[in-house]
Every structure is written in structure tokens, then in C-alpha cells.
C-alpha positions in Angstrom: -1.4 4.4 -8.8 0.7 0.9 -8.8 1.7 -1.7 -6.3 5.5 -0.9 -5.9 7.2 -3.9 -4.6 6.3 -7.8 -3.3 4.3 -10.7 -5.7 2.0 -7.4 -7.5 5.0 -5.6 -8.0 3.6 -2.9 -11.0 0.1 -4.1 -10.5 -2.5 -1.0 -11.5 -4.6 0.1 -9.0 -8.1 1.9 -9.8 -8.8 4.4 -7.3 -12.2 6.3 -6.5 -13.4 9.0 -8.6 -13.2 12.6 -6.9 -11.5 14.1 -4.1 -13.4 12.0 -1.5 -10.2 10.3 -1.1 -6.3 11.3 -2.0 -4.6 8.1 -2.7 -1.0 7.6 -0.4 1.7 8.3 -3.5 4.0 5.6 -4.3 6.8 7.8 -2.7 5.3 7.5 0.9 4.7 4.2 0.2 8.2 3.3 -0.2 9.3 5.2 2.3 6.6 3.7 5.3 7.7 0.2 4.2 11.1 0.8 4.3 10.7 1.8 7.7 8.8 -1.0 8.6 10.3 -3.7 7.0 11.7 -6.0 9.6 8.3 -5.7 11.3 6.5 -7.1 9.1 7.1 -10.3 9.1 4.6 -12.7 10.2 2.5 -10.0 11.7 -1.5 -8.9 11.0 -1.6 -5.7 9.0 -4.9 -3.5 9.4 -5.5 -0.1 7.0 -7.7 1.6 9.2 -8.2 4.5 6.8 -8.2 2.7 3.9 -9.9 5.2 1.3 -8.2 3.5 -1.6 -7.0 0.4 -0.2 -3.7 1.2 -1.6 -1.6 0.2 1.4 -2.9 -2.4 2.8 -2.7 -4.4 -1.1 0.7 -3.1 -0.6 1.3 -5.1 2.3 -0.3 -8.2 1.2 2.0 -8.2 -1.9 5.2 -7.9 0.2 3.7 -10.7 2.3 
């Protein structure tokens, strides 16, 4: 699992061990940010569900 875009763009991300949690794949990740994108901007972002933390590092990379 990898940050995909922003300032940790290819960053490694170590995930927790069993199937407790199923990381979001970078695939959906792309995709939800690209449909997000313009709201973004200078907004708060909260992970509720944040097994892996996954999206919400990808949200603080992109800014």
C-alpha cells in the first residue's frame, strides 16, 4: 500500500496484520480524490473509519 499522489507521493504504508482491516486499494483511492478534488481545498478532512489510515495520509499529502 503507497501514498499515490501530493508531497508523499510513493510513500510505503505499513498496514495491520490480519483481516481485521482491508486497506482502500490505490485504485479507489484515485478515483474518490478525483472526484473530490476541487473540494478539497482549504477544507478539514476526517477518516471516520480509518482502519489503516490510508486515506486520510492521502489527504494530508495532497494538502
Amino acid at each position: 500500500m503507497r501514498v499515490i499522489a501530493g508531497k508523499a507521493k510513493s510513500l510505503r504504508l505499513k498496514t495491520v496484520e490480519g483481516f481485521g482491516t482491508r486497506p482502500t486499494t490505490d485504485r479507489i483511492k484515485e478515483t474518490l480524490f478525483n472526484m473530490i478534488n476541487t473540494k478539497l481545498a482549504d477544507c478539514d478532512f476526517l477518516d471516520l473509519f480509518s482502519g489503516s489510515g490510508a486515506i486520510g495520509i492521502e489527504a494530508l499529502s495532497r494538502g
